[in-house]
C-alpha positions in Angstrom: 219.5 92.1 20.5 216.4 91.1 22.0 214.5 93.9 20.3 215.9 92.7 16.9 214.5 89.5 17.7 211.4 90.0 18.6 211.1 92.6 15.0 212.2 89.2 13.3 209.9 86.9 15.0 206.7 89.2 14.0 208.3 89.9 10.6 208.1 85.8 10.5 204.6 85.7 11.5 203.6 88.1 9.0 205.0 86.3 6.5 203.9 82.8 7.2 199.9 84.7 7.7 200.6 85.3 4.0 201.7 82.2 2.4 204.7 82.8 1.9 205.8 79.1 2.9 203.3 77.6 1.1 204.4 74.6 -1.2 204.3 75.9 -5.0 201.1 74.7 -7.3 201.5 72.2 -9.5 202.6 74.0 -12.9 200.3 71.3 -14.8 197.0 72.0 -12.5 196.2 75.0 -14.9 196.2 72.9 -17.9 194.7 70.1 -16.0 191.2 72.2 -15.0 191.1 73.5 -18.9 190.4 70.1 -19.9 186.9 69.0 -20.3 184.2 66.3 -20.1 183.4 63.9 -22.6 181.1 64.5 -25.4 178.0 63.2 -24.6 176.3 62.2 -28.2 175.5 59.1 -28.4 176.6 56.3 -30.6 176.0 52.9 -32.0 176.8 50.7 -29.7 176.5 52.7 -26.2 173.7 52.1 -23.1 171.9 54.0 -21.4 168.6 54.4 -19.2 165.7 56.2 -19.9 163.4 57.2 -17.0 159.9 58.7 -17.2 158.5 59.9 -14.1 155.5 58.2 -12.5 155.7 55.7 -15.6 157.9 52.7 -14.7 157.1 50.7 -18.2 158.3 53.3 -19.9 161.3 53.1 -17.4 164.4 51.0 -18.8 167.9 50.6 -20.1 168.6 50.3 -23.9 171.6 49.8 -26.6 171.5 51.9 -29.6 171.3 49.3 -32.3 173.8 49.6 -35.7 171.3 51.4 -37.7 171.4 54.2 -34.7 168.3 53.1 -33.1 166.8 51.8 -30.5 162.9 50.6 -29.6 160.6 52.3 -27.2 157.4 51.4 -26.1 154.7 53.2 -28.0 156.8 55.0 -30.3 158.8 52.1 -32.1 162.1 52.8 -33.7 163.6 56.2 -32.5 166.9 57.8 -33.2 169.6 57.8 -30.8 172.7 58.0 -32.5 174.1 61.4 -32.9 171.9 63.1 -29.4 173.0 64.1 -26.0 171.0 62.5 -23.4 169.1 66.0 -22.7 168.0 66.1 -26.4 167.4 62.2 -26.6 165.0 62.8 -23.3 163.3 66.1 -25.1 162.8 64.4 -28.3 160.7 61.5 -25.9 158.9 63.8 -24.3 157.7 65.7 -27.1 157.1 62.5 -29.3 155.0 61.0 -25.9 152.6 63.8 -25.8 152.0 65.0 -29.3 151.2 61.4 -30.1 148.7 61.7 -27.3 150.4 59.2 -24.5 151.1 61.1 -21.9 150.7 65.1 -20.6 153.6 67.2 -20.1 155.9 64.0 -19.4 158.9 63.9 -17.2 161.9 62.4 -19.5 165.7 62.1 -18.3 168.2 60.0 -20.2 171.5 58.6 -18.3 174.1 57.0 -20.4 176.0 54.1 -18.9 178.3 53.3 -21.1 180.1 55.0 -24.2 180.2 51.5 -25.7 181.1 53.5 -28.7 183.8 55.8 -27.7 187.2 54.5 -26.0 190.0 55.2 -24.1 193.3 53.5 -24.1 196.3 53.3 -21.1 199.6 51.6 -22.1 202.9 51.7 -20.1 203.8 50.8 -17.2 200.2 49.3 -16.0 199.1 45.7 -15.2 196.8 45.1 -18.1 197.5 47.6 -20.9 194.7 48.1 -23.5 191.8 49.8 -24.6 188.3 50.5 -22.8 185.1 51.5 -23.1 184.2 55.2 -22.2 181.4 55.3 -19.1 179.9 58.1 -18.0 181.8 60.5 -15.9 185.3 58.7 -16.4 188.1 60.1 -15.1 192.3 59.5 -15.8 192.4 57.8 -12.1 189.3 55.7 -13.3 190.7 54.7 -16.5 194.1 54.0 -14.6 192.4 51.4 -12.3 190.6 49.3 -15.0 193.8 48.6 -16.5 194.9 46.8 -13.4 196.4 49.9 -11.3 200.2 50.9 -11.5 203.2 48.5 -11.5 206.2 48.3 -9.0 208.2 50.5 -11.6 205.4 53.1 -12.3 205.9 56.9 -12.4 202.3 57.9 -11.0 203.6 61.7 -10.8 204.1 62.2 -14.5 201.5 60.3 -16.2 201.1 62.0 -19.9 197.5 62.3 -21.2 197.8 62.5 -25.2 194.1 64.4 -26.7 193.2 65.3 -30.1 191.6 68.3 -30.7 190.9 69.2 -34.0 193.4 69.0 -35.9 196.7 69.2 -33.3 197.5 66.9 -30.3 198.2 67.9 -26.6 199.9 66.3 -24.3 199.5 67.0 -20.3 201.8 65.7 -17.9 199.3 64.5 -15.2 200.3 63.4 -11.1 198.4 60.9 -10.2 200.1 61.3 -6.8 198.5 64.7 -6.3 194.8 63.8 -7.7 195.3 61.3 -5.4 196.8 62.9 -2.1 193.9 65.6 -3.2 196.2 68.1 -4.7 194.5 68.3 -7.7 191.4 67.6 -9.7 190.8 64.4 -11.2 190.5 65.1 -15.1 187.5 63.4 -16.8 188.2 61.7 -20.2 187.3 61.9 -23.8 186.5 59.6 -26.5 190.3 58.6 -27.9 192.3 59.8 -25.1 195.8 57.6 -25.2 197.2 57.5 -21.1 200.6 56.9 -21.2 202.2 55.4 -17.6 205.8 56.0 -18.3 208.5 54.2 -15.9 210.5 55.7 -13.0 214.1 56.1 -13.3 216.3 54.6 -10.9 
């Protein structure tokens, strides 16, 4: 018997070596990594910062105005609306040197806020509603500005409703696990709807 239990004990350690015990994945954290960032062309309405190296006067936030435009120094109105930051910063530089300002200049462009694009989370939430879309925002992000979870909250199925195209998905989203770092956080797109359903008891 003692031989048979020492086979089974290496037999176990074998096993556990290989992961056999480990918990299951998440079914949704496939999904979940397919989704991706928002898009990054500006609109009327959104902020961002424009930064020229070695020139801080040229350095400075701005709001593209309704007709899609903003002013900057030297060149007047330009056209925002419509551009990712890189282009927005490329179109600068080009437009600063062949008009002679400055040689080979340094441009980046940082939004701040996607005044123009918006995401909503209804449900079981504190303050329910619709916000504007910064830079970078993620579900957990979006979950906080409304006010966090209530008492009654289901944070491990959280359902992420997206647009694309023409047909809707819908991803069933643990909050628990982004948070307990089980799984990724999932930035957000202009029009996402976050629904925080309740538990049942």
């Amino acid at each position: 018997m003692s031989r048979l239990l020492l086979i089974a004990s290496i037999a176990l350690g074998l096993l556990s070596s290989l992961g056999c015990g480990a918990p299951q994945s998440d079914p949704y954290l496939g999904e979940e990594s397919e989704l991706q960032a928002v898009d990054s062309r500006l609109g009327v309405g959104d902020f961002f910062t424009v930064r020229v190296y070695g020139e801080d006067e040229l350095s400075g936030t701005h709001q593209v105005g309704d007709d899609g435009t903003f002013l900057f120094p030297f060149l007047g109105r330009v056209v925002a609306e419509g551009k990712t930051p890189v282009g927005l910063g490329e179109h600068l530089a080009e437009e600063l040197e062949s008009r002679g300002y400055l040689r080979r200049p340094q441009v980046s462009v940082l939004v701040e806020e996607f005044a123009s694009k918006r995401v909503s989370v209804i449900g079981s939430v504190a303050r329910p509603g619709t916000f504007p879309l910064t830079s970078g925002m993620t579900i957990v992000q979006a979950i906080s500005l409304a006010g966090g979870f209530t008492s009654i909250a289901n944070a491990g199925e959280v359902v992420l409703t997206r647009r694309e195209g023409d047909s809707v998905r819908r991803i069933i989203v643990s909050i628990t696990r982004i948070t307990r770092g089980g799984a990724n956080d999932i930035p957000l797109r202009a029009g996402d709807l976050i629904f925080v359903p309740e538990r049942v008891f």
